[in-house]
N, C-alpha and C positions, 0 to 999 in steps of 0.2 A: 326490451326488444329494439328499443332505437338505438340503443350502445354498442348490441351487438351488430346491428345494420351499419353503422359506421363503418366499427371497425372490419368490416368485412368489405365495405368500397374503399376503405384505405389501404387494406392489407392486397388487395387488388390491384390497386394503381402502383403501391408499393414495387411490389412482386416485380410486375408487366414495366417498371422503370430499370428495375435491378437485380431482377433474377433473385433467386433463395436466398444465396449465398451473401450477395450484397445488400440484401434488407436486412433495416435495422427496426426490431422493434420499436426504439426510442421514436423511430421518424414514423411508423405506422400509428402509434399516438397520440404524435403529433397531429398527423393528417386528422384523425376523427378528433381530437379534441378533447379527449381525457387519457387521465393517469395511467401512466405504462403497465401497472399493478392490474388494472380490469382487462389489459390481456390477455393476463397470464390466468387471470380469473375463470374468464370466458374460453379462450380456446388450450390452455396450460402449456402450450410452446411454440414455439418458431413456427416448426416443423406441422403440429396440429392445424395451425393456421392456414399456412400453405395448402394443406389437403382440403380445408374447409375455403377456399379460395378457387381453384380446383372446381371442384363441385357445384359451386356458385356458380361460375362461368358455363359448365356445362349446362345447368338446371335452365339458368337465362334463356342459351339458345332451341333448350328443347320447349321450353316454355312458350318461346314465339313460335315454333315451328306449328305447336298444337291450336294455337289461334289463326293460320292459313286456311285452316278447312277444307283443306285437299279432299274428305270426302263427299265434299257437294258437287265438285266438279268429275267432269269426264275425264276419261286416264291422260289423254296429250296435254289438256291444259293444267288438270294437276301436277304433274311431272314438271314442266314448264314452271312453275311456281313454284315449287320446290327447287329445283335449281338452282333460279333466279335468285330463290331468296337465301340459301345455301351461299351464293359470291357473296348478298348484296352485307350478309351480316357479316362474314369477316371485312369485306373491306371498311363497316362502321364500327369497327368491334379486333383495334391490333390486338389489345391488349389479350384477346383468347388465344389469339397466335403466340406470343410471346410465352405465355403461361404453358401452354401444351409443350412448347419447344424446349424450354427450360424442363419440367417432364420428363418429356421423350430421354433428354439428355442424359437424366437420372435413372433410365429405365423402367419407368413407372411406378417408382417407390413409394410415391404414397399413396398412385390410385389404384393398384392391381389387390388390393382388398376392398375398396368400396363396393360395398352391395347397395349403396344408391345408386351408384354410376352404371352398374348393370342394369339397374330395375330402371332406369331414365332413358338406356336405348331400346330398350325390349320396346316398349310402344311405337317407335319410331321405325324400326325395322318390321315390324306388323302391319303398320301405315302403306310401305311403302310397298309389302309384298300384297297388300289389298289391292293397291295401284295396278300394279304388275298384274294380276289375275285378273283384272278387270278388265285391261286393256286387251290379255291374249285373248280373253272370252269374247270381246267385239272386233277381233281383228285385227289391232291397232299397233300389236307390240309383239316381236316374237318370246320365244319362250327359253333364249341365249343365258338370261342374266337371272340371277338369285339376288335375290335382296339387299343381302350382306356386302355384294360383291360391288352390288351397284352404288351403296351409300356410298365404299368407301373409295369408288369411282366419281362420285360426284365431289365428296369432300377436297379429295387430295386434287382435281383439277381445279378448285379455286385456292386452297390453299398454298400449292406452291407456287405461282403467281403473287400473292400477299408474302409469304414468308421470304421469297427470294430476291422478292421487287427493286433492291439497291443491286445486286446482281446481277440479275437480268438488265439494268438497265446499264451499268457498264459493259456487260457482254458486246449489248446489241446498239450500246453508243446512240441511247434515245432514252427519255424518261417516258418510264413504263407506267409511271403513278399518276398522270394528266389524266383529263377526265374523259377525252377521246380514248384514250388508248385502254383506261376502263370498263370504259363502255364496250370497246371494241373486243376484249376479252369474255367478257360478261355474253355478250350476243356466243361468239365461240363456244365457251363452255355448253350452252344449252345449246346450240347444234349438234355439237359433238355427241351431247348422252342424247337427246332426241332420235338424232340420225342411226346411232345403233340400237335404239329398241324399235325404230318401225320404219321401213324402207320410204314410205309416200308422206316423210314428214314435212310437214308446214305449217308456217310459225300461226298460232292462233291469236297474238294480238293485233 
């Protein structure tokens, strides 16, 4: 178990330095610290790896999301924490970006069969549509936005921020990665989804 834990935070860091293409098993290996042969043992390719690298990174952030306890709270402040913590993990966390990107690029080769990766959002979009019906039943949130629609409104407004962040910051001739201007994103984002599920929002901390 701790062989394959390694190699699964080396083939990680690997990946997230150098894309598929440019990781060298020799050097994911290396990183964990045994023979290139328990690789190919443990995961049997490049390729396997990568998907089992993939999945890790997902499993990570659904794993902390289900430790927020959004169902203790009330619908605005839940929602609010969700959010929040939606920017605050990519912004601790490039290397998911990196990975998904490299991904996306491939057209989702190796995850559009994962039946974990399915079974890993399904909770999370249950979560969130619990949210949503609890909020409209008190008032709090209209009844605009589906589940689906809204994760992947949450995600892609912190996301593109992270992923385009050397971009953006030549665009707009200001570094966008200071921790003012983090912040200052970070507050936006959760305005922004706040402000379109419930007209009389105000911030609860």
């Amino acid at each position: 178990m701790e062989t394959r834990r390694a190699l699964l935070d080396a083939s990680i860091a690997e990946f997230a330095e150098n894309g598929l293409a440019g990781a060298r098993v020799d050097a994911i290996a290396r990183r964990a610290g045994v023979n290139k042969q328990l690789v190919y043992h443990y995961y049997g390719s490049k390729d396997e790896l990568f998907t089992a690298s993939l999945e890790e990174v997902y499993r990570h952030i659904r794993t902390q999301e289900r430790e927020l306890e959004l169902h203790a709270l009330e619908p605005v402040a839940a929602m609010e924490r969700l959010v929040g913590f939606s920017f605050d993990y990519l912004a601790e966390h490039p290397e998911f970006i990196t990975l998904l990107n490299d991904e996306n690029r491939m057209r989702s080769a190796h995850l559009k069969d994962s039946r974990e990766l399915v079974d890993m959002h399904s909770p999370l979009v249950e979560v969130i549509a619990t949210i949503l019906e609890r909020g409209v039943q008190q008032g709090v949130f209209n009844e605009r936005f589906g589940p689906v629609n809204l994760y992947i409104s949450i995600a892609s407004l912190s996301y593109f921020f992270f992923s385009n962040n050397s971009t953006l910051s030549a665009i707009f001739n200001r570094d966008m990665s200071t921790p003012a201007e983090v912040a200052r994103r970070r507050q936006h984002v959760i305005d922004l989804v706040l402000h379109a599920l419930c007209s009389n929002y105000q911030p609860t901390g």
